[in-house]
N, C-alpha and C positions, 0 to 999 in steps of 0.2 A: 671186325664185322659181327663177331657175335651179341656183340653188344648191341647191336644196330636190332635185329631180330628177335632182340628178346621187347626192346622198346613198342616195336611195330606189332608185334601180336599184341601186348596190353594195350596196346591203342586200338588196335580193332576190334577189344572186346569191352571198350571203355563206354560206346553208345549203343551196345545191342539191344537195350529195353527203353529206349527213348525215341520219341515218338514226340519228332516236329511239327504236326501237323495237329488236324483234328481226327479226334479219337475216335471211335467206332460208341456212339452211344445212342444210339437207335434214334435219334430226331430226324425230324421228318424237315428236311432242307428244302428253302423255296426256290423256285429257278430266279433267275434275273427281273423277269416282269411282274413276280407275285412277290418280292423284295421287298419291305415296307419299315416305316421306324412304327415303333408301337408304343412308345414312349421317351416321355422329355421330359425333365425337371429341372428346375435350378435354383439354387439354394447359396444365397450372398453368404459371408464369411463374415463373420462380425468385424473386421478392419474395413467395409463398404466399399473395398478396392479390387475385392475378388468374388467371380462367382463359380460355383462347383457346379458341374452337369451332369447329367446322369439320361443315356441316351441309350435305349434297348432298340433292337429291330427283330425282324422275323431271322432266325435261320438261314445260312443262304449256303448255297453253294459253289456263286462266283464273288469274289470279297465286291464289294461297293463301294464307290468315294462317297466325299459325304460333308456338306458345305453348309458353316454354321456360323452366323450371322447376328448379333447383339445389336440394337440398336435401340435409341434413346426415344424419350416420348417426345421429341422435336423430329425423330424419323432421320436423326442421324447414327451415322455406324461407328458403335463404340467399339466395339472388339469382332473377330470373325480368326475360325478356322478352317483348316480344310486336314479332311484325315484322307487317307489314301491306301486303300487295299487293308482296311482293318483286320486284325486275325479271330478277332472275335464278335458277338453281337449283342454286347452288352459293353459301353464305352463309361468311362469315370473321368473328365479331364476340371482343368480350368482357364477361365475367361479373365486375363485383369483389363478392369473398366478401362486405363488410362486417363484417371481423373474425373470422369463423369458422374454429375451426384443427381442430377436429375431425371426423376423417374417418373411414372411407370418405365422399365423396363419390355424391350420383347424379343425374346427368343423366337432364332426363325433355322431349323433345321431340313436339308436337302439329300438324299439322298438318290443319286443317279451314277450310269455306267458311262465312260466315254464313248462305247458305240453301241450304246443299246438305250433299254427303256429310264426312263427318269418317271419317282415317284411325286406326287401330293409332298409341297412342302408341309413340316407339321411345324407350331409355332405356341410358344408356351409366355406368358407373361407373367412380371412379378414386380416388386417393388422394392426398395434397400431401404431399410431403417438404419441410422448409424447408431451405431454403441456409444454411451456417453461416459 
């Protein structure tokens, strides 16, 4: 058993400065109905098969889903995600088209709670040139 006790104390002093959550940095966090995206970008990858996004919102203090939506200049749905309870409010992902080479593109971002307020979708457009 002593073996057991010397294991468990170095375990329980293995996360005493670690800090799962959000840090204490003085921002000023908005409630559920002042939650908003504040920005959206998207930026094709030179292979015309991917696009990066780049998705900020306000601060918050209850996490938000958040429902995001690519669809082609026929107004059909090339790619869509859905994030859920993000930990942070600055998002980095990617969209692959699935094949679709016609554009204009348009990004359409949602951000709402299951039992609360839903904001203003925000919606960003762009175009793919392909690499030759």
């Amino acid at each position: 058993m002593p073996g057991f006790h010397r294991s468990r104390a170095f375990w329980r002093g293995y996360n005493v400065c670690m800090d799962f959550f959000f840090a204490e940095d003085g921002l000023q966090r908005a409630t559920p109905a002042e939650t908003r995206i504040t920005s959206l970008h998207a930026e094709p990858y030179p292979d015309a098969e991917r696009v990066r996004v780049d998705l900020e919102m306000t601060p918050f203090q209850v996490r938000p889903q958040i429902e995001v939506t690519l669809t082609d200049a026929a107004g059909e749905e090339v790619a869509t995600a859905s994030i859920v309870e993000p930990m942070g409010w600055k998002l980095e992902f990617t969209l692959h088209l699935r094949g679709a080479q016609n554009g204009p593109f348009r990004l359409e971002a949602l951000l709402h709670y299951p039992e609360g307020p839903q904001a203003e979708p925000v919606t960003a457009a762009f175009d793919i040139v392909p690499s030759k």
